[in-house]
C-alpha positions as CSV (number, residue, x, y, z in Angstrom):
1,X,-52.9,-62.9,29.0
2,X,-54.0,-62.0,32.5
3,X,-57.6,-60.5,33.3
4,X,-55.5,-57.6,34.9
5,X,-53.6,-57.4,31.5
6,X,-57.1,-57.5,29.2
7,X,-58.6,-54.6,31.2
8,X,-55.3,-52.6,31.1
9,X,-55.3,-53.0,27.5
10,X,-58.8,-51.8,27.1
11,X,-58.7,-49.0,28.8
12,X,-55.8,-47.7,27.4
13,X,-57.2,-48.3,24.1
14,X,-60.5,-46.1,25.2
15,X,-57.8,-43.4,26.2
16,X,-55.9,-43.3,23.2
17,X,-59.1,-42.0,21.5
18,X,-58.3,-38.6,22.6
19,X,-54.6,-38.4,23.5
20,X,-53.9,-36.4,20.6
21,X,-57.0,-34.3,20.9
22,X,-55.0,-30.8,22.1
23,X,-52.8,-28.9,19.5
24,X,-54.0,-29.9,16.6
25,X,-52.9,-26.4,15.1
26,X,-49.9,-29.2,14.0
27,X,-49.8,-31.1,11.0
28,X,-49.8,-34.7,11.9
29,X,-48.2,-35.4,8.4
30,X,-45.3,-33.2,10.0
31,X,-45.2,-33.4,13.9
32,X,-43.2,-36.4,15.5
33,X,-45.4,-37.4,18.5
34,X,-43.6,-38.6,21.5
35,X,-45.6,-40.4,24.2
36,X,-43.4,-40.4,27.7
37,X,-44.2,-42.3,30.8
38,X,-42.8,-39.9,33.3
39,X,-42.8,-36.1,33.2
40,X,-39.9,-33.8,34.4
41,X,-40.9,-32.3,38.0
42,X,-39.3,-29.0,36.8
43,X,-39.9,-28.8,33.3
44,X,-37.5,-27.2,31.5
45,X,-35.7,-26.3,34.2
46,X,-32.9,-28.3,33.6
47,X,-30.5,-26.5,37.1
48,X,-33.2,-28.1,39.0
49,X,-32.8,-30.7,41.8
50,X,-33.8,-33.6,39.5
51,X,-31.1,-35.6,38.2
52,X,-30.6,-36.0,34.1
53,X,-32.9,-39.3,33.7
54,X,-35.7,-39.8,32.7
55,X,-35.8,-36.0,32.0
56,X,-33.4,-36.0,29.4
57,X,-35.9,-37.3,26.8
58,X,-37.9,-34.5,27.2
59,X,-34.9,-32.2,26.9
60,X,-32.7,-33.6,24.4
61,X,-34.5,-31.8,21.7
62,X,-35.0,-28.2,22.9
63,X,-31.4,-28.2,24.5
64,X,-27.5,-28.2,23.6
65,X,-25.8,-30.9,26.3
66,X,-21.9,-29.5,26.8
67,X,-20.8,-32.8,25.7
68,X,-22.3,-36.5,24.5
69,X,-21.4,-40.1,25.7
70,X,-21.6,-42.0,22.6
71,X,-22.9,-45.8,22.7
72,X,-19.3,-46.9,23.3
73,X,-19.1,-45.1,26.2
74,X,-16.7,-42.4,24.5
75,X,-17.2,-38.7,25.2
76,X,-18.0,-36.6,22.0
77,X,-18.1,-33.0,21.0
78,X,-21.2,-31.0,21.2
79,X,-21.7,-28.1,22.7
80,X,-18.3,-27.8,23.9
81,X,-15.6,-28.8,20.6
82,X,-12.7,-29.2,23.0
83,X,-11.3,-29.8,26.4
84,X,-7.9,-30.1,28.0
85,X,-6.8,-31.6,31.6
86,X,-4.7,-28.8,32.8
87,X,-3.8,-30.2,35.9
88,X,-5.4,-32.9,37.7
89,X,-7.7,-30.1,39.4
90,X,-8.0,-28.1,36.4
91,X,-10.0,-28.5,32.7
92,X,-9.9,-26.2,30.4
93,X,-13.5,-26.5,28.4
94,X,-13.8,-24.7,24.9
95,X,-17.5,-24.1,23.5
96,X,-18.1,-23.8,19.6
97,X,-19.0,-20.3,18.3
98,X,-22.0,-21.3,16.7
99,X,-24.6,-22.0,19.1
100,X,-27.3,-19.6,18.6
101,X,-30.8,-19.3,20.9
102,X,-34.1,-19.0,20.2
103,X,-34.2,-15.3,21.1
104,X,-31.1,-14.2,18.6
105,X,-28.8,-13.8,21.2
106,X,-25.5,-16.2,21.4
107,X,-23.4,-18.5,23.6
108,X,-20.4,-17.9,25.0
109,X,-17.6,-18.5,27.8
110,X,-19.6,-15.1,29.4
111,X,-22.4,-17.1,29.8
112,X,-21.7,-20.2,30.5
113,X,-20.2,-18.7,33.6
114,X,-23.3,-17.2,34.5
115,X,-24.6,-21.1,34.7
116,X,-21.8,-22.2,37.2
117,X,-22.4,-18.7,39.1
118,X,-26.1,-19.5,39.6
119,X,-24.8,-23.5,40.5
120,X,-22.6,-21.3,43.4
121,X,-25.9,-20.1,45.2
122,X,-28.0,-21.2,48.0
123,X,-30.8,-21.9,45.2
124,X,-28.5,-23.3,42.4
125,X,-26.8,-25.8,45.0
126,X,-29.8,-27.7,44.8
127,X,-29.3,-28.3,41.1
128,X,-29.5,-32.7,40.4
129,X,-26.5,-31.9,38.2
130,X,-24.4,-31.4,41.0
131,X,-24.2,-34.6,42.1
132,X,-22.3,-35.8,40.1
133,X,-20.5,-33.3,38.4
134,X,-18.7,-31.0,41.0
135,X,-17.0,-27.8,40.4
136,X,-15.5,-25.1,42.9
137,X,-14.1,-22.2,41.0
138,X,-14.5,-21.4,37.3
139,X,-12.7,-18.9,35.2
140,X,-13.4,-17.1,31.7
141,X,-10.3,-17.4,29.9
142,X,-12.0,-16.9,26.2
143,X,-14.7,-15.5,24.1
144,X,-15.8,-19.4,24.0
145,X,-13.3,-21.0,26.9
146,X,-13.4,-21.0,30.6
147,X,-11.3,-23.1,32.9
148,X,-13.2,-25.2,35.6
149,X,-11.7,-25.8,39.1
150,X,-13.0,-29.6,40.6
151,X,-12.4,-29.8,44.6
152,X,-10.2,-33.0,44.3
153,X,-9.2,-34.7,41.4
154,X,-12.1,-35.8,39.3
155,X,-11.1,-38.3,36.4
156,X,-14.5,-38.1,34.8
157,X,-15.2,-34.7,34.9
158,X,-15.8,-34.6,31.1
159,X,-18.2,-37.0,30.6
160,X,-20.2,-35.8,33.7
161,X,-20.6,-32.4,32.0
162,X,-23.5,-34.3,29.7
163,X,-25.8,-33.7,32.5
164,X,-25.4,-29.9,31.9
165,X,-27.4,-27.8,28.8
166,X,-26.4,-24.4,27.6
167,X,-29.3,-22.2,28.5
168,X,-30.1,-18.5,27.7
169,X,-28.7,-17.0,32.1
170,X,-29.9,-13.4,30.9
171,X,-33.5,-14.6,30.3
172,X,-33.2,-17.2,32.8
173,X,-32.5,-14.0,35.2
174,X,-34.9,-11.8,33.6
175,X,-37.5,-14.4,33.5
176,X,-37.3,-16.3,37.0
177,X,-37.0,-20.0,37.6
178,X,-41.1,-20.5,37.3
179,X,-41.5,-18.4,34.0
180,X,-38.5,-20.0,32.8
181,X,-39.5,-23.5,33.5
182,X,-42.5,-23.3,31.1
183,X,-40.9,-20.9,28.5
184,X,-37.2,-21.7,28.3
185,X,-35.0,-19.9,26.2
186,X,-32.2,-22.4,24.6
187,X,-30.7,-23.8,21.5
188,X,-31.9,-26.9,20.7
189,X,-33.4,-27.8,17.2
190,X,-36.6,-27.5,18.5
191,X,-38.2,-24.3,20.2
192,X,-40.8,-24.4,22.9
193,X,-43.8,-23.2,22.1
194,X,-45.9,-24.6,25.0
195,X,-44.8,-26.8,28.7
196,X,-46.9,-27.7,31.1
197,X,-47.5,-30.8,33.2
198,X,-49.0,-33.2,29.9
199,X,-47.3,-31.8,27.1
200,X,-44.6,-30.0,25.9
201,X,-44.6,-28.3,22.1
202,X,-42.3,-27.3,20.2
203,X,-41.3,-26.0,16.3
204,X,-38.0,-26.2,14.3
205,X,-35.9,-23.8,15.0
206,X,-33.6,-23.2,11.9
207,X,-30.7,-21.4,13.1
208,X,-29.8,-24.9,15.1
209,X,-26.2,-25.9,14.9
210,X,-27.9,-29.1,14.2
211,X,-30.6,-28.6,12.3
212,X,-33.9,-30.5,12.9
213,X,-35.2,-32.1,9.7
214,X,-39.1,-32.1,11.0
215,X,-40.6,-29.3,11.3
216,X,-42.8,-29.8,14.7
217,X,-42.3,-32.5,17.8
218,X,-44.7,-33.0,20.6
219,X,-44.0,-35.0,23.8
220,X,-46.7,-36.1,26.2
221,X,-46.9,-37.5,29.4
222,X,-48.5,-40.8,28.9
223,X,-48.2,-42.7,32.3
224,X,-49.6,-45.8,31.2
225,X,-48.2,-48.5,29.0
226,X,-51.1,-49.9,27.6
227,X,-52.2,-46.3,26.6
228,X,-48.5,-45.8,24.8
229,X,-49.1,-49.4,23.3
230,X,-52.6,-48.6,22.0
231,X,-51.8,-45.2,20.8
232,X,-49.1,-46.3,18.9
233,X,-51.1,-49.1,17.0
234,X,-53.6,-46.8,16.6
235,X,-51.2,-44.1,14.6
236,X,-52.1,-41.7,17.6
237,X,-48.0,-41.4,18.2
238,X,-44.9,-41.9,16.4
239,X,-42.9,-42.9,19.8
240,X,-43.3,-44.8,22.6
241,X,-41.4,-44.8,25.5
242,X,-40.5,-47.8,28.3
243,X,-42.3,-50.4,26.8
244,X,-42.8,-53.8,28.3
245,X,-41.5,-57.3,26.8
246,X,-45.2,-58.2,26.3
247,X,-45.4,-55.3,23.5
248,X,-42.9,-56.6,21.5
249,X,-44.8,-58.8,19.6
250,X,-48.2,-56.1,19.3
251,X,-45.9,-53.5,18.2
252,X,-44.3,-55.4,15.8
253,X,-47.5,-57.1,14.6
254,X,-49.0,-53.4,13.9
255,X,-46.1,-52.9,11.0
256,X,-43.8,-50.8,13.5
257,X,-40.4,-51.2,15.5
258,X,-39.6,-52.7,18.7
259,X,-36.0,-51.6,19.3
260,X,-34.4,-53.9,21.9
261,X,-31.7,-51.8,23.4
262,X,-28.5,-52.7,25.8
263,X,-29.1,-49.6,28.3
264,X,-26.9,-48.0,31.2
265,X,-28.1,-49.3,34.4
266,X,-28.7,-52.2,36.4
267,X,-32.6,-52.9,37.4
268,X,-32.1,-53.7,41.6
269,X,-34.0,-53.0,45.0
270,X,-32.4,-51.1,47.5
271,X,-32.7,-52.0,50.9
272,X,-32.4,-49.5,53.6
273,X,-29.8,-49.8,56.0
274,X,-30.8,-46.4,57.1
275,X,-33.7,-46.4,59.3
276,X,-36.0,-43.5,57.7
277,X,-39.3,-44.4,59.3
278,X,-37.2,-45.2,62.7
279,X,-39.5,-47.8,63.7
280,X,-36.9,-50.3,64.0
281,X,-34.9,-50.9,67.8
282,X,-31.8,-49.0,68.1
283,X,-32.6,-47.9,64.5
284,X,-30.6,-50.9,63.2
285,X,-32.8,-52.0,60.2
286,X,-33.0,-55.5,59.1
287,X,-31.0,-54.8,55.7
288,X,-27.8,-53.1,58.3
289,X,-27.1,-57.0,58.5
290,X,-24.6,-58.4,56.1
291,X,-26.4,-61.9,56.2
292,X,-29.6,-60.6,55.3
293,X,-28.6,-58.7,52.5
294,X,-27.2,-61.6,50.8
295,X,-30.4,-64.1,51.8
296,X,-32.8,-61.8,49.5
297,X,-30.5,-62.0,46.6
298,X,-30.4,-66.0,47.2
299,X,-33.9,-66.0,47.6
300,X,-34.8,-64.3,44.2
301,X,-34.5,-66.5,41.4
302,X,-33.3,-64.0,39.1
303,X,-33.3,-66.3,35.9
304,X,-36.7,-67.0,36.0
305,X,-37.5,-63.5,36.9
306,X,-35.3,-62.8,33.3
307,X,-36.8,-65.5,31.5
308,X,-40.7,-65.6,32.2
309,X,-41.4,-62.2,33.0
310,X,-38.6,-60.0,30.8
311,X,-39.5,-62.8,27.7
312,X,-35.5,-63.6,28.1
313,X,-34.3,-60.0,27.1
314,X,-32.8,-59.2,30.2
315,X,-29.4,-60.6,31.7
316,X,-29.4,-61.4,35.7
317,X,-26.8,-59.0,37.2
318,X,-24.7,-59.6,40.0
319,X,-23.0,-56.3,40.0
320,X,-24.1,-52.1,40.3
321,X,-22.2,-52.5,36.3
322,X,-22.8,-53.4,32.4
323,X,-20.4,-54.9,30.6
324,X,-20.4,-51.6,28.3
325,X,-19.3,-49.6,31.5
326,X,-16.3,-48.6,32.8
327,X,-14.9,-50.5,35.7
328,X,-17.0,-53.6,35.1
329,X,-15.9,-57.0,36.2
330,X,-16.0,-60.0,34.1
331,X,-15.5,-62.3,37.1
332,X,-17.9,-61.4,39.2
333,X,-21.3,-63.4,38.5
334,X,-25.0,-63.1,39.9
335,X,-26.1,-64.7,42.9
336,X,-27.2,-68.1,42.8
337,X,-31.2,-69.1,43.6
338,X,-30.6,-71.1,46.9
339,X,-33.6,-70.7,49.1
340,X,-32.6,-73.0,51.5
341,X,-29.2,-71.4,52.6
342,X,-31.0,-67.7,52.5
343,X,-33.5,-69.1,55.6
344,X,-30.2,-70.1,57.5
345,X,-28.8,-66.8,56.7
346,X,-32.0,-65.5,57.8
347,X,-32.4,-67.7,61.0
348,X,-28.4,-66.6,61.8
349,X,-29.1,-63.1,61.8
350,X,-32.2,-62.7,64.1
351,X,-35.0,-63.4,61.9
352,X,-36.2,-66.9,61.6
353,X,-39.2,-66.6,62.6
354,X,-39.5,-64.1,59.1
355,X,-39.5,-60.3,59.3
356,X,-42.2,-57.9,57.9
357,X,-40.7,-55.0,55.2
358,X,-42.6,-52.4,52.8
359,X,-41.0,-51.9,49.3
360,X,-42.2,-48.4,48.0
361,X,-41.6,-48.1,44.5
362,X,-42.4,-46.9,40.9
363,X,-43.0,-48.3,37.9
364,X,-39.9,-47.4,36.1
365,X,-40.0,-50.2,33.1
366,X,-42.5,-51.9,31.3
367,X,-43.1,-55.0,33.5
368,X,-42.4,-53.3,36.2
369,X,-45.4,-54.5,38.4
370,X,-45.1,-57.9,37.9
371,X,-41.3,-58.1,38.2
372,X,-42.4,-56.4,42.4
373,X,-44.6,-59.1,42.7
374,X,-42.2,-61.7,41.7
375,X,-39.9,-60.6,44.1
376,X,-42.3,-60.5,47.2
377,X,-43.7,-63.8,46.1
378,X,-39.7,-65.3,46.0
379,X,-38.5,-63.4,49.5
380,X,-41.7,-64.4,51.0
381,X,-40.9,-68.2,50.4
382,X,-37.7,-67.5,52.8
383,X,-39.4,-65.5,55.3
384,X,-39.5,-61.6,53.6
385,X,-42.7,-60.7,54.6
386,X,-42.9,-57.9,51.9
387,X,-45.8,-55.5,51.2
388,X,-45.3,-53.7,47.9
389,X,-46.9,-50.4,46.9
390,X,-46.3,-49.1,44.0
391,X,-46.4,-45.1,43.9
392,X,-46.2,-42.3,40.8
393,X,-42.5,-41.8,39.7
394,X,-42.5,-38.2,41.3
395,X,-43.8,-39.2,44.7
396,X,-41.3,-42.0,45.0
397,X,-38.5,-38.7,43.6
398,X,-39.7,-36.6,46.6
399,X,-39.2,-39.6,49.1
400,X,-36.2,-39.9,48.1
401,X,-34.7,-36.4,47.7
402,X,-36.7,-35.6,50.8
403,X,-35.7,-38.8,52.9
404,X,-39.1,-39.8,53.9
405,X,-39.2,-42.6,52.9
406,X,-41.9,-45.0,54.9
407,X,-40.3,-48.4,54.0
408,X,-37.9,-50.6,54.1
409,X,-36.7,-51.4,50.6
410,X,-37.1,-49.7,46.8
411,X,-37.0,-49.9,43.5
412,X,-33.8,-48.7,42.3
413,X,-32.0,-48.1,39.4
414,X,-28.0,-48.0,39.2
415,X,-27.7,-45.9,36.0
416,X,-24.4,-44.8,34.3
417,X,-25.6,-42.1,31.7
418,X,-23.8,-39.8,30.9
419,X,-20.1,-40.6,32.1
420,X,-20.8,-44.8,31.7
421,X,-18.6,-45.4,34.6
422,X,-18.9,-47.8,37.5
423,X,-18.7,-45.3,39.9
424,X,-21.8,-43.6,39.1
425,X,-24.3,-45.6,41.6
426,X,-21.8,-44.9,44.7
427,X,-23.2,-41.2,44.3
428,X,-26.0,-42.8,46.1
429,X,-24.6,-45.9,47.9
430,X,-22.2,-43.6,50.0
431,X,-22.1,-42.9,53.6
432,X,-21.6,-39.3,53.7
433,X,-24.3,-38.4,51.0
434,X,-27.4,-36.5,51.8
435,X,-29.9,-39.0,50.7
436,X,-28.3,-42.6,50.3
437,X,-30.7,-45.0,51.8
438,X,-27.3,-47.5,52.2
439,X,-24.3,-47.0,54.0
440,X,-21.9,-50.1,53.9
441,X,-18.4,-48.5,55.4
442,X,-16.4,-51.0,54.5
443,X,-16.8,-50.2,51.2
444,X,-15.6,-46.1,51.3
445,X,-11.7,-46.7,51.4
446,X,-12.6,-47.9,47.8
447,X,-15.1,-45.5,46.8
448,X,-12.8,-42.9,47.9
449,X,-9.7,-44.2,46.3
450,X,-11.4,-44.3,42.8
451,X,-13.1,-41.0,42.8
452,X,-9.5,-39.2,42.8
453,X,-7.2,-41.6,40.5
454,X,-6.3,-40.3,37.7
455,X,-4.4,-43.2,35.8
456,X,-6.4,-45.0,33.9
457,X,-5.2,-48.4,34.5
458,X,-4.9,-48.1,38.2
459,X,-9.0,-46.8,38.4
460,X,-9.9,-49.2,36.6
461,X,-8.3,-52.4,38.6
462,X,-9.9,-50.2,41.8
463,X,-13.2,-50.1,39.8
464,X,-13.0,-53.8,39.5
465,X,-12.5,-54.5,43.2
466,X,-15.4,-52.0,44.0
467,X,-17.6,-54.1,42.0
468,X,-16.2,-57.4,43.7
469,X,-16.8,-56.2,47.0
470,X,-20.0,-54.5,46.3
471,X,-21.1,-58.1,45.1
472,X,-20.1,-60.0,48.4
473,X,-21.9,-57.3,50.9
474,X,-24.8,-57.6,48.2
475,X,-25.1,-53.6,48.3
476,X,-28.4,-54.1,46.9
477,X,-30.7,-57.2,45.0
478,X,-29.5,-56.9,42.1
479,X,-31.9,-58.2,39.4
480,X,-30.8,-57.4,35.5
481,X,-28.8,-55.4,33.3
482,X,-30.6,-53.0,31.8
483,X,-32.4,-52.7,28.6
484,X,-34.9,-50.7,26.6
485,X,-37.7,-51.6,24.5
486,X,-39.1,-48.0,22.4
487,X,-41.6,-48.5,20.0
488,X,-41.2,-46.9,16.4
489,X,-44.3,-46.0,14.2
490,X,-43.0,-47.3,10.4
491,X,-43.3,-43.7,8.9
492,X,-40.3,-42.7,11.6
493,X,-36.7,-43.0,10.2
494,X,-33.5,-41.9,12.1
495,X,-33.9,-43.2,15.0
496,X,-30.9,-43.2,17.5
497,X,-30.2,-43.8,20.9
498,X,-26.6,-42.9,23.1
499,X,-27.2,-44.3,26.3
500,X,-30.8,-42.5,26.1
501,X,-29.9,-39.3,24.9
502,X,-32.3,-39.5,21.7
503,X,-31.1,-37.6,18.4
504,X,-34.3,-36.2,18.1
505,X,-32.9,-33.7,15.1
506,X,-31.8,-37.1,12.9
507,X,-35.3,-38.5,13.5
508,X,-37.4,-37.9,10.0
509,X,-41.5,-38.5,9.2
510,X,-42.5,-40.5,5.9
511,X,-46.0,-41.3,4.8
């Protein structure tokens, strides 16, 4: 283990001492204690501009998603029980009469129309929900049905609409977005009793659809790993979060469970074809270059990357796809580590002499901060000059929402939760979208064409050739498919994941 490993591990062993110091009004023996690396910038504002993940763990419990993706990547009742495709602009959504909130009051069509009214002003345009999942008209038809109008043709509207929650819009209007944020009013399981930027607390709430069968949960930011690591050996928390492949085995030793999970997204680095900082001539950045694209993912030898550093749990990816998602190819297959061929690459495009980037980015999985320095250690070899800093998860969100970004590359993560569908990342790799750092236009004849299809067959053969192309302009450096590594405390039973939507009101506390 490395010094800068030992001292990690100490001190978050020194801070697990007193991470369950607040609240202890509840009963360890009965409160599942959730340690999370990242908090939500909102809250529990879910109509904010963040985007479903990571926030969803800390909403999953407190809130009623319209609909699930299951781990097969099939959409599944929840809060809506039925849906229909009335015409290929048109869906008719119904929402189960039983979905009660924490105040007494309950849902219906009335109200879920007040959520897509608020998503139709200045303010609720803004919403991370949106996009993905775009609407331009919708009509109450029902006490619990509504029909939802789409711009163009949208073949996944369905399993988008897992990114929206049921909420309580007359005490969201009563109460304001700020009041709201830290004392939502929904359905979940699990009611809020307290939010604020290191916690959030919350009690059963037994008039739950689907009832919880703890009676208290607590979730806590916990930015560090080793602190999540030491915590959980310690007893301090029943849950941790985005572990690394180095806590496997101290989990596991410690009597609890490491659960290895296949997961919806593909680890990569962006690089910037757009010139943000504009400190390159012309504004035409390094990355605009098709030949330098592909040198970085020759340089990187992904395998090793996989092997030494993920402990072999990860698989090298060679396209923005899983095999578990819709529209991936079989035949397409990773780069190949050829350093010699990415310097002529290199040399052919202007920079043989090497070229100086910065990769801003966040630690977003366990090993994150090794895996960065692996990678500017393998591009430097070629003649990548890289610079990596490594920022807080909600700076890096507000560079990228607010497209100030100071470098050249990122860390970035193709994720297909809810709808796992290919065609997910393009909401970002696009050239007409407000805050895509890549623009590749030979590519948007494709993206285009698959957005709108609405045979099944005929998306998916476009879906294939999207991910064939995307491969060959090397839209990003890809690195692995993705995976997650939770660790369980032994007394926790009912654990289960859908493509990280956690069943928190399955999970029980024993011993």
């Amino acid at each position: 283990m490395s010094d800068r490993r030992v001292l990690s591990c100490l001190l978050g062993v020194v801070a697990a001492l007193g991470i369950m110091a607040p609240a202890q009004s509840q009963d360890a023996r009965e409160t599942l204690r959730v340690a999370m690396y990242t908090q939500t910038n909102t809250l529990g504002h879910v109509y904010g501009p963040n985007y479903i993940w990571p926030h969803m763990y800390w909403w999953e419990g407190s809130y009623d998603a319209f609909v699930r993706v299951d781990d097969k990547g099939q959409v599944q009742p929840f809060a809506i029980e039925r849906w229909e495709n009335v015409n290929p602009t048109t869906w008719r959504v119904t929402f189960r009469n039983n979905v009660t909130f924490w105040n007494g009051r309950t849902n219906d069509a009335a109200n879920i129309g007040k959520i897509f009214e608020y998503l139709m002003t200045e303010t609720g345009k803004a919403a991370g929900v949106l996009r993905a999942a775009k609407f331009s008209a919708y009509k109450v038809v029902g006490p619990q049905t509504l029909e939802l109008v789409t711009p163009e043709p949208d073949p996944i509207f369905i399993p988008k609409l897992a990114a929206f929650y049921v909420i309580d819009m007359a005490a969201f209007n009563e109460m304001g977005v700020t009041d709201f944020s830290v004392k939502p009013v929904a359905s979940g399981p699990f009611r809020v009793t307290k939010w604020d930027n290191q916690e959030q607390t919350s009690v059963a709430f037994d008039k739950s659809w689907r009832p919880a069968k703890i009676k208290n949960m607590r979730i806590l930011h916990v930015p560090e790993a080793a602190t999540r690591l030491a915590s959980l050996q310690a007893g301090e928390i029943d849950v941790a979060y985005n572990m690394g492949p180095d806590d496997v085995p101290r989990i596991r030793a410690a009597g609890h469970t490491a659960a290895i999970e296949s997961a919806p997204f593909v680890a990569s680095i962006g690089l910037f074809t757009v010139d943000f900082a504009k400190k390159w001539p012309n504004g035409k950045t390094p990355f605009a270059d098709k030949r330098v694209r592909q040198a970085a993912n020759l340089a990187l030898n992904k395998d090793a990357l996989v092997g030494q550093l993920l402990g072999g749990l990860g698989k090298a990816a060679g396209q923005p796809a899983v095999p578990s998602t819709f529209g991936y190819n079989p035949d397409v297959k990773p780069y190949p580590f050829d350093p010699e061929r990415a310097k002529r690459l290199l040399a052919e495009a202007g920079y043989g002499s090497g070229v100086n980037l910065l990769m801003e980015t966040s630690a977003v999985f366990g090993a994150a901060g090794d895996v960065f320095q692996v990678i500017a250690s393998d591009l430097g070899k070629v003649g990548f000059n890289v610079t990596v800093q490594v920022l807080p998860f909600a700076e890096r969100s507000r560079k990228f929402f607010g497209n100030s970004w100071a470098g050249d590359l990122t860390s970035f993560t193709s994720f297909f939760s809810p709808p796992q569908d290919a065609s997910i990342p393009f909401s970002v790799f696009g050239c007409d979208l407000p805050n895509t750092f890549t623009c590749i236009p030979e590519l948007t004849p494709l993206i285009q064409a698959q957005a709108k299809e609405m045979d099944r067959g005929k998306r998916l053969a476009q879906l294939q050739e999207l991910m064939k192309r995307a491969n060959e302009e090397a839209l990003a450096l890809y690195l692995f498919e993705g995976f997650d590594i939770t660790g369980i405390a032994k007394r926790v039973g009912g654990y289960k994941n859908w493509n990280k939507a956690i069943h928190y009101e399955s999970m029980t506390i024993g011993g």
